[in-house]
N, C-alpha and C positions, 0 to 999 in steps of 0.2 A: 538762772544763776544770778545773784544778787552781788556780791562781792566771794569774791576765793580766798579762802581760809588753807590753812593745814587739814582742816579735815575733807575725810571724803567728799569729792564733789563726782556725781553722777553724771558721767556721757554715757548716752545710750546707743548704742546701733541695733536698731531691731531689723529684723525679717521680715517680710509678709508673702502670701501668695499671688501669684499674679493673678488679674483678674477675668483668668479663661475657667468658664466651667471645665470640666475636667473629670476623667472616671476615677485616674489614679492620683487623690486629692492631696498636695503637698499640707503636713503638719508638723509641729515643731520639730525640732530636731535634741533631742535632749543631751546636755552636758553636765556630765554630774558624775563624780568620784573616779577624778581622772589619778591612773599612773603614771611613774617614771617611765616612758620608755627605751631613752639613751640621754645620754649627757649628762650635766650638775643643773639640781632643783635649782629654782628662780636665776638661773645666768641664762645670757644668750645662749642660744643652739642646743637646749635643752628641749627633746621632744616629748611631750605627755600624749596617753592612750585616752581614750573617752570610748568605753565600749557601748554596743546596742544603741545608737545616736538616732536610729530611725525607728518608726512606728514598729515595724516588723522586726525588727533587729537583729539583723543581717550585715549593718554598715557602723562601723567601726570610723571614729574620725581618729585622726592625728594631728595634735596641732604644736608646731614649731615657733620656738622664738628665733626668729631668724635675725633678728638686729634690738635693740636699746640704744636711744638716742638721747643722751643727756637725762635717762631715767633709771628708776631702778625699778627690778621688777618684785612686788611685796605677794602676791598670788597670780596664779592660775584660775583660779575660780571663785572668790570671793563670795558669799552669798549674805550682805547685809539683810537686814530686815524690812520687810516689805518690797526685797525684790525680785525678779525671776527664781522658780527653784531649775528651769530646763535651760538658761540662757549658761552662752560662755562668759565670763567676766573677770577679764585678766584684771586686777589691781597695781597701779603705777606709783611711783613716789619721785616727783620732780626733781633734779638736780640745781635747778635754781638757774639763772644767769637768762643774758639777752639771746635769742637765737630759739632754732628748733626743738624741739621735747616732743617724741612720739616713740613708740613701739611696733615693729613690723611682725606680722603672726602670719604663717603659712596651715591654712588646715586642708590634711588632705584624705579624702573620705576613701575606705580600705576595706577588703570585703572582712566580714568578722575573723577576731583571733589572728589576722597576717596584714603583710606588709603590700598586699597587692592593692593596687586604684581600682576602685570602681566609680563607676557613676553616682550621682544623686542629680532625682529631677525636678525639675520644676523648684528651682532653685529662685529665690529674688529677696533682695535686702532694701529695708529703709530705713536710710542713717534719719537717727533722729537725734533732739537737742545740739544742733550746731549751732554755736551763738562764740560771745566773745565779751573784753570790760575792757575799759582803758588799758589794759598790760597782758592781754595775750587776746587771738584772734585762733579761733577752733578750727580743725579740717580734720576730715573724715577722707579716707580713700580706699577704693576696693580694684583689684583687679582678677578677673577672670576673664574665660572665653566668652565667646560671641554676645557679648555683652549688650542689653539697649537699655535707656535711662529716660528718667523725665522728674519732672518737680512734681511733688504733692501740691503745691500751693500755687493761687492764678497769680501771688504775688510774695512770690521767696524771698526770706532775705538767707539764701546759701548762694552761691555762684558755683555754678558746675561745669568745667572743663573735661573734655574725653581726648588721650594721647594714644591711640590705639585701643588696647584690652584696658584701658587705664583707667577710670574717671575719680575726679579731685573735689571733695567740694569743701568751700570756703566761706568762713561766717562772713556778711559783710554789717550786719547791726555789730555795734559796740556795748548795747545795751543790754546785758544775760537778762533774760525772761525766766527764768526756772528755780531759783533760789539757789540753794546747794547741788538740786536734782536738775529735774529737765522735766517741762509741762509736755507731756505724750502725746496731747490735744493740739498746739502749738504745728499743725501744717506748715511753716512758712519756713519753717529752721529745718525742711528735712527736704531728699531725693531718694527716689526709687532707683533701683539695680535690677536686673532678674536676667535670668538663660534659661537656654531651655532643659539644660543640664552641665556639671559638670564634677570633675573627682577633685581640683583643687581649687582653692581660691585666696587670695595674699590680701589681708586687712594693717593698713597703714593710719593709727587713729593717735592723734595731740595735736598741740597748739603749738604759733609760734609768739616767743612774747619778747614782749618788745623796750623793759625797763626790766632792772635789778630788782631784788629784794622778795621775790615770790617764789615759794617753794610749797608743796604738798601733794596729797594724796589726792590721786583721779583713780574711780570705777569707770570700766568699760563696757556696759551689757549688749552682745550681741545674739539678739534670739533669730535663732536659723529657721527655715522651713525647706522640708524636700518631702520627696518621696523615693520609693524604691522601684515604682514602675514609669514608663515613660508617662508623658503628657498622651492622652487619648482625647480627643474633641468632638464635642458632639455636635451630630446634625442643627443645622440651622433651624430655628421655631418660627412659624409664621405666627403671629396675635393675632392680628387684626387680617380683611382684606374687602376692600368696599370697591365699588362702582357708581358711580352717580351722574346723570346727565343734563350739563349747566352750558346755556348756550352755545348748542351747536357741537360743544365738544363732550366726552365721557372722560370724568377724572377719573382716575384707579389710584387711590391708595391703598400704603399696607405698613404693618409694622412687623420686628423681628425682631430677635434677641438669639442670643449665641452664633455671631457672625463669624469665629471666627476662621473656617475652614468654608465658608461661602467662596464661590466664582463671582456669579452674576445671576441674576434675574432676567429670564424671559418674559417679556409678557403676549400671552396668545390671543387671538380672536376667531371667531368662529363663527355662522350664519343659520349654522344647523346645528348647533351643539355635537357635530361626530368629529365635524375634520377642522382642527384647528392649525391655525399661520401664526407666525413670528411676525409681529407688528411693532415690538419696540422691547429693547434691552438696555438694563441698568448695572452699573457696578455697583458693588455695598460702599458705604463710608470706608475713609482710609481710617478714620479712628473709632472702631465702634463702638457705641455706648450700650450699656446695659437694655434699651429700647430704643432700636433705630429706628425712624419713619422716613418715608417714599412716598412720591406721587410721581403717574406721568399721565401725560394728556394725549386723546383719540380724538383727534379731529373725526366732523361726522364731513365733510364737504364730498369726497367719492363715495361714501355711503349710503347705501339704498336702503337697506336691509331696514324693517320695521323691529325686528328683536335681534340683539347682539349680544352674543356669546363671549366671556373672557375669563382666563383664567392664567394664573401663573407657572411659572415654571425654576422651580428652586434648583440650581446650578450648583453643586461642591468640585470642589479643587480638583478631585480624586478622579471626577467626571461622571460620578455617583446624582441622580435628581432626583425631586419630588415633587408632584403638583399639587396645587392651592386646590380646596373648593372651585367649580363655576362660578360665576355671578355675573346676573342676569340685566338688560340692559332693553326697556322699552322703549322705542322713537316715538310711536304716536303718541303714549298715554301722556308723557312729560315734557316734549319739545314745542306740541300742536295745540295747546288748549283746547280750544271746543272746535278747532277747525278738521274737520273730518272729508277726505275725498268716499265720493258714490261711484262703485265700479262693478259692473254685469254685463253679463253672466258671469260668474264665477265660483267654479272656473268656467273656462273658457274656448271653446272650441275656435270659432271664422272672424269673428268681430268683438270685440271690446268697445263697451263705451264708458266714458269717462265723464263724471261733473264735477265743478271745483262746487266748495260750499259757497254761499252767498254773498258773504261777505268778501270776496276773493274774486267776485265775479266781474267783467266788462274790464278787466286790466291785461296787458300783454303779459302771459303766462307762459314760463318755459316748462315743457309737460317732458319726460324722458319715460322710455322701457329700460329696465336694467337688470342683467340676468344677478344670479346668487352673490357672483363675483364683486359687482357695483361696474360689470363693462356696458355700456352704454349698445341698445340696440336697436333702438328705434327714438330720433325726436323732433319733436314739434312743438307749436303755440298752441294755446286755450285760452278762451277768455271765457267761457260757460261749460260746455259741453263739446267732447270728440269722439272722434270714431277710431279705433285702430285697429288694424288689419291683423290680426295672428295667425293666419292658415299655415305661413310660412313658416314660422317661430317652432322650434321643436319642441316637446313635451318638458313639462319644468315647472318650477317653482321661477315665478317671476317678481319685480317691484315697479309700480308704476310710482316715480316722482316728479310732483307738482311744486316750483320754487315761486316765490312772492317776494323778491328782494333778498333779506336775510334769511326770511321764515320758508321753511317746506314743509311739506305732507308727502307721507309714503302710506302707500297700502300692499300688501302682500296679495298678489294673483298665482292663479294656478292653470298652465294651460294644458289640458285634457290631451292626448291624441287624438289623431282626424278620424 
């Protein structure tokens, strides 16, 4: 809006869906060849019918002039050229003077042909074109249940106040951007609304102006969105899920999308790929985006194990899970370069021996046995070659590890029965 004339000047409040995938998909809500339902056309407390309002049409709106504030009402449903044919769009005519100028509308959604409430779901509005000129400053205002809100823009010029079920929002530029209309593009001039459903909802939409001498016509477009069945949400999607082993430790990332009936993320490890453990647990982002990403780090320091098992474990709310692929995790091939421990027989019946490679050799070596677990069961020093005793040792999958400072060597042993 450039300067305000007499003529129509366009505030929009549009609708949109919120941004949950969803089975039962909110779509517009259509207003169009509405009746009298009780009272006198264009006065306060005149209620008009708008039948079949939803895709299925089933739901019937009623929408109420419940107040005019220094306005007069010129339609119920206006439909200028070039603009919504499904939007509601009451038409105002300014009374002129310093002070408030707005319209209060009650719409309240009714199962077809009666006057009963039902629901509509996945309900959410986004007032857009709020702006303002030197002589009036725009507010938009909605109220319903369980209401939550946010800005379209990382930088609004709306101010957005919530008084309970209430929320208020307020041009703060002076500057109209839109011409006569309102640029739909223009993010910074608009706020979101949404619930997860409900039957009614009170729309409070004008300006307050603040010198003499202005008077004229405002459009109000409000384009709704519901549906007729609840919100259904679907299971969490894993994208992505990696493994990778970078000094000492194993990253695990992963990505996902449609967060939003997640718990938490397990993530498991296993030595055998059968019996996997609870090694580490994430929550999802508090705000999730279209592609969340996650990491979390597996220190290797109590681990023995030459191949590691891991995989995930998808959590919902309901208490409903689903696990990720394996993925595979080698210790010698990528932690050890060419350093390779030599150990025979193996397996292994009365004696083991053990040689460090060469380069690794004539230094005080801490040498360990360590069952499947990573518990520690036999240790000693090397500085070349050892002998170790396993008569004792029960029959198993074992790991002999050999430390060098930061750097180890693991080998996978097998001890036979006696």
């Amino acid at each position: 809006m450039t300067q305000l004339y007499p003529a129509i000047k366009k505030i929009a409040l549009l609708t949109a869906l919120i941004t949950y995938n969803v089975v039962a998909n909110a779509q517009s809500l259509n207003f169009n060849n509405p009746t009298v339902e009780s009272g006198t056309f264009q006065q306060a407390g005149c209620v008009y019918r708008f039948s079949s309002v939803t895709t299925g049409g089933l739901i019937d709106a009623l929408v109420k002039v419940d107040s005019l504030i220094n306005v007069t009402q010129v339609g119920i449903d206006a439909t200028p050229s070039g603009s919504s044919s499904t939007a509601l769009q009451p038409q105002l005519s300014s009374l002129g003077g310093i002070g408030y100028h707005y319209a209060v509308f009650t719409i309240t959604f009714v199962n077809k042909g009666t006057t009963v409430p039902t629901s509509v779901f996945n309900f959410s509005s986004v007032f857009m074109g709020i702006d303002g000129s030197n002589q009036i400053t725009e507010f938009n205002a909605i109220t319903v249940d369980n209401p939550t809100w946010q800005y379209v823009s990382p930088t609004p010029k709306v101010v957005v106040t919530q008084n309970g079920n209430t929320m208020w929002g307020t041009a703060t530029d002076s500057k109209p951007a839109g011409g006569q209309g309102i640029d739909e593009h223009d993010s910074t001039q608009m706020f979101r609304v949404s619930t997860p459903s409900t039957s009614s909802v009170t729309m409070r939409v004008g300006y307050y102006q603040n010198q003499h001498g202005w008077s004229g016509n405002d459009l109000f477009s409000l384009n709704m969105r519901g549906s007729e069945l609840p919100l259904t949400l679907l299971p969490v999607t894993l994208v992505s899920f990696t493994a990778q082993l970078t000094n000492e430790k194993v990253w695990l990332t992963w990505s996902t999308q449609q967060e939003e009936n997640i718990s938490h993320y397990s993530i498991e490890r296993s030595y055998d790929n059968k019996e996997f453990g609870q090694t580490g647990l994430l929550f999802p982002a508090e705000d999730p985006s279209i592609i969340n990403n996650y990491s979390y780090k597996d220190p290797l320091n109590k681990i023995a194990a030459s191949v590691i098992y891991y995989r995930l474990k998808l959590v919902d709310k309901d208490g409903k899970y689903k696990y990720s692929e394996v993925r595979t995790v080698r210790i010698g091939s990528t932690n050890n370069g060419s350093a390779r421990l030599s150990t025979w027989p193996n397996p292994v019946v009365n004696e083991l021996h053990v040689s460090v490679p060469p380069n690794w050799q004539d230094q005080a070596l801490k040498c360990q046995l360590l069952n499947s677990m990573g518990s520690i069961i036999k240790s000693f020093s090397i500085q070349q070659t050892a002998t170790i005793g396993m008569a004792d040792v029960p029959a198993g999958t074992y790991y002999i590890k050999v430390a060098n400072g930061a750097a180890f060597i693991t080998q996978t042993i097998v001890k036979s029965r006696n």
